[in-house]
VOPAGU-2260 file (C-alpha; in pm, 1 decimal, decimal comma):
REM VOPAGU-2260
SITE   aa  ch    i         X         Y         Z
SITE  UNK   A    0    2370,3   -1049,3     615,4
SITE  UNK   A    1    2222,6   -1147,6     947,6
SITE  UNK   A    2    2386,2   -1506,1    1062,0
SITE  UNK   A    3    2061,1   -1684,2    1220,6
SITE  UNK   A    4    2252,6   -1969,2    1262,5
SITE  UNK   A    5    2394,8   -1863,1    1593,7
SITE  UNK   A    6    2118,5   -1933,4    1879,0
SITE  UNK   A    7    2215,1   -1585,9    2022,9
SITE  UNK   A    8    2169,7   -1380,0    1747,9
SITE  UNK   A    9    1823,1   -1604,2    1712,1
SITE  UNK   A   10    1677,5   -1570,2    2031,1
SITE  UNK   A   11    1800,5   -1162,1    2002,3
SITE  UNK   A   12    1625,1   -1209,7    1624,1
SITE  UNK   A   13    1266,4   -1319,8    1810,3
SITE  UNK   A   14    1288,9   -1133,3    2080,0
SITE  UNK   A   15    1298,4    -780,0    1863,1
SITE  UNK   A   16    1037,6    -960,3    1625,0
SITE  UNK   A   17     810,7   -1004,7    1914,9
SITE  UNK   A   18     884,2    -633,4    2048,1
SITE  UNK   A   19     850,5    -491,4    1691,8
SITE  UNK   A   20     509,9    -681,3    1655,8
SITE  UNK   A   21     338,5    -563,4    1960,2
SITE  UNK   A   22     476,5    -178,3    1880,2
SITE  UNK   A   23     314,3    -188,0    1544,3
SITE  UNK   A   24     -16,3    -322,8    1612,5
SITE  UNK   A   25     -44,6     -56,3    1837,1
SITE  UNK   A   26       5,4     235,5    1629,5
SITE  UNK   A   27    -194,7      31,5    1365,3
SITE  UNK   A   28    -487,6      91,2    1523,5
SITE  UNK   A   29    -438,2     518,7    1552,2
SITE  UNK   A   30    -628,2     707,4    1257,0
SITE  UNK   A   31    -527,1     933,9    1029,6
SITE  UNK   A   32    -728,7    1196,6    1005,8
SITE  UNK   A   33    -547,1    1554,1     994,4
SITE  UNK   A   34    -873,4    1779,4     874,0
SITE  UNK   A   35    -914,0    2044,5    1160,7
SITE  UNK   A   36    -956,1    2331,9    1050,6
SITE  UNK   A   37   -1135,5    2221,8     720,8
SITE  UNK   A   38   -1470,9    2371,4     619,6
SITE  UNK   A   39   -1761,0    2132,1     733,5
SITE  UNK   A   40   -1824,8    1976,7     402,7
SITE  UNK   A   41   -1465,4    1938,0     259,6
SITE  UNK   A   42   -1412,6    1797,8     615,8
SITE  UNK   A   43   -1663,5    1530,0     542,3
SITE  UNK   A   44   -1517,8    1423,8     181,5
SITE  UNK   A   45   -1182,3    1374,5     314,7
SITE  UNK   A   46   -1254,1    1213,0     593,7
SITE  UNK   A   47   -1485,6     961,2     407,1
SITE  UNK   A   48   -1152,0     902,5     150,3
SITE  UNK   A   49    -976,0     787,5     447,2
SITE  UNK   A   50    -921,2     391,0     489,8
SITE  UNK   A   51    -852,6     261,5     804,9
SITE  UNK   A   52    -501,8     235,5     846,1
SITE  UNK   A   53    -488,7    -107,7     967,4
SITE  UNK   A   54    -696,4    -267,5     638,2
SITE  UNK   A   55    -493,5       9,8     380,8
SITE  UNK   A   56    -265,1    -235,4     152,8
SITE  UNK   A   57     -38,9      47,0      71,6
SITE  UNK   A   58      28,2     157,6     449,3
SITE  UNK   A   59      68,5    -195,3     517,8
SITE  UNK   A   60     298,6    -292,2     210,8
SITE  UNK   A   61     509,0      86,8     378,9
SITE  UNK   A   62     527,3    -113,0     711,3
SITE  UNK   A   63     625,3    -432,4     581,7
SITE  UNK   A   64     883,8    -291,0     352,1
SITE  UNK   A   65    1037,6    -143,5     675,6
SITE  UNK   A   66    1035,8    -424,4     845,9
SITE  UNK   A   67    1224,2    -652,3     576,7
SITE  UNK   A   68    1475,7    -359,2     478,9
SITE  UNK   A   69    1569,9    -275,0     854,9
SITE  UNK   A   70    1709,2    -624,1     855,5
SITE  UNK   A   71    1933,6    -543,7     537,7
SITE  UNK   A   72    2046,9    -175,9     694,4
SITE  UNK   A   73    2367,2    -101,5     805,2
SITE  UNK   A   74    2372,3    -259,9    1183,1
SITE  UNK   A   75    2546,4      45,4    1362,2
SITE  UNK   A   76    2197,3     231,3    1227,1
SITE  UNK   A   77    1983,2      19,1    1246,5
SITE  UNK   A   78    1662,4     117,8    1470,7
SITE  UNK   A   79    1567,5    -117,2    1733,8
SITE  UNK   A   80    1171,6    -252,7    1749,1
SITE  UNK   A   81    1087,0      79,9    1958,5
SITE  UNK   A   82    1235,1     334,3    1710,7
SITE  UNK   A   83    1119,2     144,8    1430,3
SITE  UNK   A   84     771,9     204,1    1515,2
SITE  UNK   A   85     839,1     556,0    1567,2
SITE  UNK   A   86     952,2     607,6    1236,2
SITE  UNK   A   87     723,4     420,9    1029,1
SITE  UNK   A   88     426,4     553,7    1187,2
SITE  UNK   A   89     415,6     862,0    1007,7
SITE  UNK   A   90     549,9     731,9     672,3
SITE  UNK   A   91     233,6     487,8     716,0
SITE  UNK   A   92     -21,5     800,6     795,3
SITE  UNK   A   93     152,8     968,1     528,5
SITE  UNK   A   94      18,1     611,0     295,9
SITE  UNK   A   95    -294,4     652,6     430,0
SITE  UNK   A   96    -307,9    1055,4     350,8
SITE  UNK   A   97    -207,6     963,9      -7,9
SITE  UNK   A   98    -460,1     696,5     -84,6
SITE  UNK   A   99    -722,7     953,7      69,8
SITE  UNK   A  100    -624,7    1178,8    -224,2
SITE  UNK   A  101    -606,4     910,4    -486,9
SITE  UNK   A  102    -962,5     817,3    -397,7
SITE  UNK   A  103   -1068,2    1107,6    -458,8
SITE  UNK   A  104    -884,4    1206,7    -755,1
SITE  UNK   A  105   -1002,8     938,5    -884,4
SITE  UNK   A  106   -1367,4     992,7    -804,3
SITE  UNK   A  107   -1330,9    1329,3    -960,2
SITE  UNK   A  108   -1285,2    1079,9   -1274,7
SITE  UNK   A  109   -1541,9     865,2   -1269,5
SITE  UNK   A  110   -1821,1    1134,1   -1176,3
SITE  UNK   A  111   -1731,5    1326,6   -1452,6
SITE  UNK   A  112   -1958,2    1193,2   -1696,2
SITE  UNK   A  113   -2239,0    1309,8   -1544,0
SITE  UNK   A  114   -2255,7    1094,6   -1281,5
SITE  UNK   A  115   -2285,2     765,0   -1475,1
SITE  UNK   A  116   -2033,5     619,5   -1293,2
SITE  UNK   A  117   -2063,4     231,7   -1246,1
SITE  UNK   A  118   -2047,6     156,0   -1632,5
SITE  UNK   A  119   -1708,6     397,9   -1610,1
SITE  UNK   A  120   -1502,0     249,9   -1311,2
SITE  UNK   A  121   -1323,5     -82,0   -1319,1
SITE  UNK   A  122   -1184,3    -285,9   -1098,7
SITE  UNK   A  123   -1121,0    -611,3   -1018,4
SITE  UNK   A  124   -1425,8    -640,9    -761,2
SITE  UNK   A  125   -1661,0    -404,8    -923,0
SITE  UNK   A  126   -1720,3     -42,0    -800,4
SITE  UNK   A  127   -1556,9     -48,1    -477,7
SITE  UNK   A  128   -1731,4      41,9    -181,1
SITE  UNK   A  129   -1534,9     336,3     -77,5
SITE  UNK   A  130   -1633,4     499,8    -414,8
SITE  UNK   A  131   -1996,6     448,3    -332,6
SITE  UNK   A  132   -1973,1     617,4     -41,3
SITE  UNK   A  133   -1757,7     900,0    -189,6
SITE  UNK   A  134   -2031,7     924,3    -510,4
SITE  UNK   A  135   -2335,5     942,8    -281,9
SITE  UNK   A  136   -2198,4    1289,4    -109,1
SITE  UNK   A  137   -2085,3    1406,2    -431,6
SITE  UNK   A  138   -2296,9    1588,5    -710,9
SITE  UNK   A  139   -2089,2    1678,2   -1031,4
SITE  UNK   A  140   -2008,6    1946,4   -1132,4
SITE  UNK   A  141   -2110,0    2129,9    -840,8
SITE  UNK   A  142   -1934,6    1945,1    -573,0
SITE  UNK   A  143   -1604,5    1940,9    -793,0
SITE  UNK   A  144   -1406,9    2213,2    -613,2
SITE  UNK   A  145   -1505,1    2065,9    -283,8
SITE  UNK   A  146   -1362,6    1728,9    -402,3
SITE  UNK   A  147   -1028,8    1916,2    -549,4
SITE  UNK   A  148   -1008,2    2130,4    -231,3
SITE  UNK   A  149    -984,0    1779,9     -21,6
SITE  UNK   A  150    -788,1    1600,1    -238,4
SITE  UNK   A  151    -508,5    1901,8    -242,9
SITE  UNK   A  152    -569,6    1911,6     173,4
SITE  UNK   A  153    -473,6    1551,4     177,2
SITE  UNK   A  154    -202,1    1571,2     -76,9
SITE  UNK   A  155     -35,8    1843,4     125,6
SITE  UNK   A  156    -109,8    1665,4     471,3
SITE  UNK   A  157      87,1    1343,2     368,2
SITE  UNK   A  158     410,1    1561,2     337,7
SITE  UNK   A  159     354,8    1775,1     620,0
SITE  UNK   A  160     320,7    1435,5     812,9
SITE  UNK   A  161     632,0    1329,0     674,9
SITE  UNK   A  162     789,7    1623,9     841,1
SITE  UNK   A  163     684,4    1446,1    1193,5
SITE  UNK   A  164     886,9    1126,3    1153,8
SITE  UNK   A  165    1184,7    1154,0    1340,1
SITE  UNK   A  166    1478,1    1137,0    1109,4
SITE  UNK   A  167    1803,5    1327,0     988,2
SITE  UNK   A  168    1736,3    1615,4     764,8
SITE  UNK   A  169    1934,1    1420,6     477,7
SITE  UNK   A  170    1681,2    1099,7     536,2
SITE  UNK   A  171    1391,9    1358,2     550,2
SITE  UNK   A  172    1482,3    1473,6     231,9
SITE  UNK   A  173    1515,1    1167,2      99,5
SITE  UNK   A  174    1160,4    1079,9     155,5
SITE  UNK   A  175    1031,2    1409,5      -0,8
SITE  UNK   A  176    1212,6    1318,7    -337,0
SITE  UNK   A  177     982,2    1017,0    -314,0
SITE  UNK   A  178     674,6    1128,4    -189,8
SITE  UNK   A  179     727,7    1408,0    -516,1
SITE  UNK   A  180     801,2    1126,8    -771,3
SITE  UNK   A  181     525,8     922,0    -677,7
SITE  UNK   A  182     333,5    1219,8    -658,6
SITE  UNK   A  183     480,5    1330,9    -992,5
SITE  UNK   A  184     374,5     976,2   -1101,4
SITE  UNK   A  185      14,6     977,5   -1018,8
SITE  UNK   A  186     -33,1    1291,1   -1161,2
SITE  UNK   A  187      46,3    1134,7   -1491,9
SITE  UNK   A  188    -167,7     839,8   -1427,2
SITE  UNK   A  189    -486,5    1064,1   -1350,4
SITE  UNK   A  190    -413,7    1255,7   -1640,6
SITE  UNK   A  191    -339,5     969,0   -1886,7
SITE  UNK   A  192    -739,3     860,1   -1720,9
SITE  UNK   A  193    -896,0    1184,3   -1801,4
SITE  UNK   A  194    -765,0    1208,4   -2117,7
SITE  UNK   A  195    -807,2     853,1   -2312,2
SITE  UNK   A  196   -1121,7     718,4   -2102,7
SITE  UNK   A  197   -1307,9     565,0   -2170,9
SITE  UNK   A  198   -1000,8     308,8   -2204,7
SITE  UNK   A  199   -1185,6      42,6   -2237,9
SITE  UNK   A  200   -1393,4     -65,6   -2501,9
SITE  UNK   A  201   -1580,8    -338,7   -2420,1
SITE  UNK   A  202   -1755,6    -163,5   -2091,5
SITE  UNK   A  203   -1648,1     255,0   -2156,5
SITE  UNK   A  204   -1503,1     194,1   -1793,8
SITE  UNK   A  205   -1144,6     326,0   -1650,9
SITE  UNK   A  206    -910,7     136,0   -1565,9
SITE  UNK   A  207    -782,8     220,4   -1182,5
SITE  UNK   A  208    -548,0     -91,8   -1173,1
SITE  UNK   A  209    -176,6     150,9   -1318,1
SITE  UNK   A  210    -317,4     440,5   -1040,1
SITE  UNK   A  211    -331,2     166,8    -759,8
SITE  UNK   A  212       3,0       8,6    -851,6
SITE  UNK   A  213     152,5     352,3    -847,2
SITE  UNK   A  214      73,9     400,0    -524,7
SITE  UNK   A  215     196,7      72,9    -393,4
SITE  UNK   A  216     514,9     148,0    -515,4
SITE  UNK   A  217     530,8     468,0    -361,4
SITE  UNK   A  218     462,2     281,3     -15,5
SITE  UNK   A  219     726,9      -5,1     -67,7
SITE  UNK   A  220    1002,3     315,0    -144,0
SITE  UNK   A  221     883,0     513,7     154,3
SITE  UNK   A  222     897,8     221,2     400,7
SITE  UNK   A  223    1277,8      64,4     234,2
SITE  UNK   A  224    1386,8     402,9     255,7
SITE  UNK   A  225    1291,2     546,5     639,3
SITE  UNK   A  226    1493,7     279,5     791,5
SITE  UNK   A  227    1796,0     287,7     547,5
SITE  UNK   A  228    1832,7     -33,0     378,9
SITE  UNK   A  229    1991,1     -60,1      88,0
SITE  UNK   A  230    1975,2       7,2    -270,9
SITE  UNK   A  231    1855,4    -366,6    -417,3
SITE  UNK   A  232    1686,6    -398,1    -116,9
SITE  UNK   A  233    1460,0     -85,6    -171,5
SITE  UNK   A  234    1470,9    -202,5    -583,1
SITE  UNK   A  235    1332,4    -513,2    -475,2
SITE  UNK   A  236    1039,1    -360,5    -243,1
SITE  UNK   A  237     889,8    -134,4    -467,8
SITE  UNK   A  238     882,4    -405,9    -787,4
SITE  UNK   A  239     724,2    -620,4    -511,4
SITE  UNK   A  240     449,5    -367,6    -360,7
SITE  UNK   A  241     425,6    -250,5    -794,9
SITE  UNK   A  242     387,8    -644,2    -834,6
SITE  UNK   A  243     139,4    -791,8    -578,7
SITE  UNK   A  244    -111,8    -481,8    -620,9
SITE  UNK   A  245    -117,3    -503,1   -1001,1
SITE  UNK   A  246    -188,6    -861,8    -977,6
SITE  UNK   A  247    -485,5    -778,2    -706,2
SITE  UNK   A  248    -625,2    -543,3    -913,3
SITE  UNK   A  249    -590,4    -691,9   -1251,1
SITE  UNK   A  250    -805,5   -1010,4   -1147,9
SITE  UNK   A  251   -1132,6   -1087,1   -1273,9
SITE  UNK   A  252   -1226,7   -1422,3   -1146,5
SITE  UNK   A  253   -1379,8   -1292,7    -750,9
SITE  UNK   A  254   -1667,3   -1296,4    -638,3
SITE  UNK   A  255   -1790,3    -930,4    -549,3
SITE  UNK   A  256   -1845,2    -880,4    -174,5
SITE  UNK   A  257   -1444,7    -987,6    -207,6
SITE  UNK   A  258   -1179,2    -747,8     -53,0
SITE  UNK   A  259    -893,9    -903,2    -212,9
SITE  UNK   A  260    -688,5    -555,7     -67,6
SITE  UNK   A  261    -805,8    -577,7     321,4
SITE  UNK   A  262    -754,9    -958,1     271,6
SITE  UNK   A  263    -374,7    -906,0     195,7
SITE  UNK   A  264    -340,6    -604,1     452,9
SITE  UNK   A  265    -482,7    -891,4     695,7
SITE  UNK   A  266    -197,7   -1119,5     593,6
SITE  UNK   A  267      84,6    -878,7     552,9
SITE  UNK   A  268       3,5    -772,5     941,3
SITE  UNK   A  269     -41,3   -1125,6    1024,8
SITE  UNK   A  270    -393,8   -1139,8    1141,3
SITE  UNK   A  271    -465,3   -1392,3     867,9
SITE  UNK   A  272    -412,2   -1754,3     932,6
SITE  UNK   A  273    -323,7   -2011,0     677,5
SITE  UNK   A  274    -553,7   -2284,6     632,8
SITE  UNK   A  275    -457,9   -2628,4     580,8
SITE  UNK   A  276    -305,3   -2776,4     271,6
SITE  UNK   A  277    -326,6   -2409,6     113,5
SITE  UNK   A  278     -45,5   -2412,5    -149,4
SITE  UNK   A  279       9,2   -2168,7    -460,7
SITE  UNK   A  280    -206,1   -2202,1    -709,2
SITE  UNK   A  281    -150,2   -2218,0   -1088,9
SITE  UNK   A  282    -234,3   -1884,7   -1357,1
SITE  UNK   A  283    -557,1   -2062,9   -1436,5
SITE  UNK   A  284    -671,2   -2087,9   -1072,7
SITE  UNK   A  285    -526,2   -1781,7    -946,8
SITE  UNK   A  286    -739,3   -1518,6   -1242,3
SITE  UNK   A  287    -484,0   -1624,9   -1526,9
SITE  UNK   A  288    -160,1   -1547,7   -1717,7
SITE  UNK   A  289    -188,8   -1174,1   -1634,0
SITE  UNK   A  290    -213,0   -1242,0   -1335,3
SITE  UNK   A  291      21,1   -1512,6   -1258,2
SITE  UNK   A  292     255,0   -1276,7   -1477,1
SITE  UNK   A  293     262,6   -1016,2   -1225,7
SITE  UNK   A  294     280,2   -1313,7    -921,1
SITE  UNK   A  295     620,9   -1442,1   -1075,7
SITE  UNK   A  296     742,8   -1022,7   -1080,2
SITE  UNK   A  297     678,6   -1016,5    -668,1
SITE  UNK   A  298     823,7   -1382,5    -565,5
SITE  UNK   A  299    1128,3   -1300,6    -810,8
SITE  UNK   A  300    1158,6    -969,2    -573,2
SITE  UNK   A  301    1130,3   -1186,7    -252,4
SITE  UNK   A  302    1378,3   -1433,4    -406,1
SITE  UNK   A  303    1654,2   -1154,3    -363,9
SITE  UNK   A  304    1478,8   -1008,3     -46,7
SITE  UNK   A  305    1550,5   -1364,3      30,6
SITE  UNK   A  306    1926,8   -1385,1     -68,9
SITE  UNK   A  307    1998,7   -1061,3     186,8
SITE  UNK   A  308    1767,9   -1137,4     479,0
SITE  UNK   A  309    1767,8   -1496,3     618,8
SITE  UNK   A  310    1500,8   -1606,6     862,7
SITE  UNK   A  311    1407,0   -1856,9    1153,6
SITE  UNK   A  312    1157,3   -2045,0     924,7
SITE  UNK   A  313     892,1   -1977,2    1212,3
SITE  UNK   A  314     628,8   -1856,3     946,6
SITE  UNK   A  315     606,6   -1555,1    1099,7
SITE  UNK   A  316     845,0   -1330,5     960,5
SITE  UNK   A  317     793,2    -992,8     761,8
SITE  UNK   A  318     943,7   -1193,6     446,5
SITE  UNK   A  319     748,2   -1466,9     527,2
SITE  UNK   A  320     409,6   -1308,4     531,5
SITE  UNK   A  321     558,5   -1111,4     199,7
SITE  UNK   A  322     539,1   -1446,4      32,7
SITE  UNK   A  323     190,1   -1559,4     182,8
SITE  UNK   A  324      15,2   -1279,6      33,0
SITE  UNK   A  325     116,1   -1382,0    -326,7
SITE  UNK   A  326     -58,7   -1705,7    -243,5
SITE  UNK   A  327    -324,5   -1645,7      19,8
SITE  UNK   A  328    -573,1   -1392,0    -161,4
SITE  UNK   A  329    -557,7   -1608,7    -485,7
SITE  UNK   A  330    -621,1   -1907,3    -337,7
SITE  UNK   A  331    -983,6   -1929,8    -250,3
């Protein structure tokens, strides 16, 4: 454990904080777009899949779980602010990739009763705007090979991309096995959605929320496991990421021209502020016991994130903004 008690070790602390945070807005900002090459119109649907990486919760729960677990990492390997950035960026391309191919695996679902696909998709804010978009440039059945053909393009891309980051061949392998289990994993999720929908009875609609939360698990692994931190420390990351994107997804009471996703991204990266007076909010308040269920899951993950990385208080930390966005996008 880190001793922030020392003023040394806390100025070294902010310093490396400060480095760290002007590194990763930088490659933030970069897209991820790997589709040279790519016929014109498969080009076009995986491109469109694509969120930007700097409002993608999943690429942003990767980076943040990086940035808490390289604190609980063994110090004589531990990456400074530079290096960190240089391995997380492709872990956090290889998010975005991922999520690409999710969207559209799971467009592949709801346009595949003949198109009628707002009374088939669910989600907490309605049909999401990225499936709009995705639907509009897609006619079923005839555009279904161009939509598998993209999907597969991505799917492969986010391991190639993987390749890039700069690790030892024993870490490199290490991040296959998980990019394979929570590929294994979502393949089981899509399935389990072809199969049984409609899943729900009282709208026919599918329910995205298990897909989602598979995915942000996937992240939290990926980003605990590039910069070596420990075993409870990467258990702890993926419940959390599994946690705080079930609990986004699973709530009903938002308006609809709500991101609830790009709101947490926003406060994971620390571009959102916290107003004044804003304090956690009850199940009721926050979309209910479900909810609030899932809530409890993530802060009892930070309370052990908690017990192995100790911080400056500043507000400002990794950890810290880990526990704002269990409050924050509930709150209004």
């Amino acid at each position: 454990m880190t001793d922030y008690s020392d003023p040394a070790t806390a100025d070294e602390f902010a310093t490396r904080q400060d480095a760290g945070d002007a590194t990763r807005n930088a490659w933030r900002q970069r897209p991820a777009e790997p589709t040279g090459g790519l016929a014109a119109p498969i080009r076009a649907l995986a491109t469109a899949s694509l969120p930007p990486r700097d409002r993608s919760l999943p690429a942003t729960l990767c980076t943040s779980a990086g940035e808490v677990g390289v604190e609980t990492a063994d110090s004589h390997t531990r990456p400074d602010s530079d290096r960190l950035g240089r391995l997380l960026e492709p872990v956090a391309t290889s998010v975005v990739l991922l999520e690409g191919y999710v969207r559209l695996r799971l467009a592949l679902v709801a346009g595949a009763d003949d198109g009628d696909h707002d009374a088939r998709f669910q989600t907490a804010d309605a049909t999401p705007e990225w499936l709009s978009v995705l639907l509009e440039n897609v006619r079923f059945p005839a555009d279904r090979d161009a939509v598998l053909l993209a999907s597969d393009h991505l799917h492969a891309s986010a391991y190639a991309t993987v390749a890039d980051a700069p690790l030892p061949a024993e870490r490199q392998l290490e991040l296959f096995r998980l990019l394979t289990e929570g590929s294994s994993a979502l393949a089981r999720r899509f399935l389990l959605l072809s199969d049984a929908a409609p899943v729900d009875e009282r709208r026919g609609a599918i329910d995205s929320a298990a897909v989602e939360a598979t995915l942000a698990e996937t992240a939290g692994a990926l980003g605990a496991a590039v910069v070596g931190a420990p075993t409870e420390t990467r258990t702890a990351l993926r419940t959390y990421s599994h946690a705080v994107m079930t609990a986004l997804t699973s709530r009903t009471s938002v308006a609809s021209d709500t991101d609830l996703r790009s709101h947490a991204a926003r406060i994971l990266a620390g571009e959102a502020e916290t107003p004044a007076g804003t304090a956690p909010r009850d199940g009721a308040d926050s979309g209910g016991p479900a909810v609030e269920s899932h809530l409890e899951r993530a802060r009892g993950a930070l309370e052990s994130l908690a017990e192995a990385v100790e911080t400056t208080g500043s507000g400002s930390t990794p950890l810290d903004r880990l526990e704002r966005a269990t409050r924050l996008p509930f709150s209004g």
